[in-house]
N, C-alpha and C positions, 0 to 999 in steps of 0.2 A: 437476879437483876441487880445485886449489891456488888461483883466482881469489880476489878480494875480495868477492864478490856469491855465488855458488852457496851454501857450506855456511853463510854466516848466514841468505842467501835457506828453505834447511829447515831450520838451528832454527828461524825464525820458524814457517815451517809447520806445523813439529812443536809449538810452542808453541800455534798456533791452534787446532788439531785437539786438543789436550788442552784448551784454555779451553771449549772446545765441552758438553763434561763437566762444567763447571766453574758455580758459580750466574752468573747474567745480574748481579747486585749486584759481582759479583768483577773482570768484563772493564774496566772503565775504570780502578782504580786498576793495575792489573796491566796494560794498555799504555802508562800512564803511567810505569812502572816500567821496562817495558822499553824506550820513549826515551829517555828520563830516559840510566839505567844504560848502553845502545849509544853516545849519543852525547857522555857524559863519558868514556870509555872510547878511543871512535875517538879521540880528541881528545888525551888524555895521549900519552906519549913511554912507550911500550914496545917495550923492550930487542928488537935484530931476534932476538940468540940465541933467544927462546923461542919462533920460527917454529913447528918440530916439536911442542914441546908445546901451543901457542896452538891449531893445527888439532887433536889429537889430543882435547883438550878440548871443540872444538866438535863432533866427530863422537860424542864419549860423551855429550855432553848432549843431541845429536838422540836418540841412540837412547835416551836416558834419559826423554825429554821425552815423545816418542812410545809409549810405553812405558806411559804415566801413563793411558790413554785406559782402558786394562784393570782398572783399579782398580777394586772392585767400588763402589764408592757416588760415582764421581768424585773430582772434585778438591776439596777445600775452599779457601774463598777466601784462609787462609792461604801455603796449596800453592799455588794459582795466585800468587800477589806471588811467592813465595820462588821460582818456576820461572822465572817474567818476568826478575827479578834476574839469575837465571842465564843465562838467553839473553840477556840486554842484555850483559853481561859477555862472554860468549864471542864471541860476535856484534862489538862496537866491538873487543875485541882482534884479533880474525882483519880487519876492515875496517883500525885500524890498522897493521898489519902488510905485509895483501898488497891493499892497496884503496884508492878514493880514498872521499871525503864522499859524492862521489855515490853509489856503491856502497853506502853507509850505507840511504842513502832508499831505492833499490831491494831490498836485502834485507828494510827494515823492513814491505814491502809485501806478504811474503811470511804475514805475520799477520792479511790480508785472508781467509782458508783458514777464518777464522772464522766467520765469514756464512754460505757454506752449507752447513758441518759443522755449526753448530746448527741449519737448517733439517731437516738430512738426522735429526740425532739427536733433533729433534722430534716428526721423522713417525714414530719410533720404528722408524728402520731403521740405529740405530748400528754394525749390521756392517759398513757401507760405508765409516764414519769409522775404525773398527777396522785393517780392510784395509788401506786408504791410509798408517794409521801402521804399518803390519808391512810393509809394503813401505820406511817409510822407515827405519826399525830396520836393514833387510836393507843396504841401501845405505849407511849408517852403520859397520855394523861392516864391509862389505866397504873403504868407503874409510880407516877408523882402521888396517885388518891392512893393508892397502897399503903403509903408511910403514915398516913392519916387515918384509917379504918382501926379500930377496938380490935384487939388481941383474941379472937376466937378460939375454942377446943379445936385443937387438929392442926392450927396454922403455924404455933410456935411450942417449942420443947415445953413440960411443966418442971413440976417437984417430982414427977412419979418417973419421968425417961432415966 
């Protein structure tokens, strides 16, 4: 859960699954936004110190992100740009950090989640899109309390490996 690729790979996701919600007029400037923002980001020189907080960021804006799908009237196209921003932003910092360019592209693609989450929210069966983001909620805050749980026997190398 620390790679270059997985947790930008679901804010994207969680990103898509929320556009989903979101008007069809809103989705182009809002993934323009968010290549834009990921890969000026991968690109700058950030500090390694902010390792811990750079992933901690990105697993609160998954679950933030995913989170956006329950809103009663969706997203406005506002909220979609300023969410895109945010995952471009977490998403290049955490690819900067523990990732290469490539890694860029392959998490970017994780925004593909778009396509048939608005099919599915079409046919007027948004429970399914619902679900998929409360699962990714769940998996977000279990990987954010991760970095905060005491070092156990068994979960990290010692003196003896």
């Amino acid at each position: 859960m620390r790679g270059g690729t997985l947790p930008p790979a679901l804010l994207c996701a969680a990103l898509g699954l929320a556009l989903a919600f979101a008007p069809r007029r809103a989705w182009g400037p809002s993934l323009v936004a968010l290549a834009a923002t990921a890969t000026a980001l991968a690109i700058a020189p950030v500090p390694p110190g902010w390792l811990e907080g750079v992933f901690l960021g990105c697993w609160v804006s998954i679950a933030a992100g995913a989170a956006t799908v329950h809103l009663p009237g969706g997203l406005s196209p506002r909220g979609a740009f300023a969410l895109s921003v945010n995952a471009g932003f977490w998403s290049g910092a955490v690819v900067a950090l523990a990732g290469s360019r490539l890694d860029l592209l392959k998490s970017l693609l994780g925004v593909l989640v778009l396509l048939p989450a608005a099919l599915i929210v079409g046919w007027r069966a948004p429970i399914v899109v619902k679900v998929v983001s409360s699962w990714l909620i769940a998996v977000a805050v279990l990987a954010a309390t991760l970095q905060f749980l005491p070092t156990t026997p068994g979960y990290m190398p010692d003196h003896l490996d």
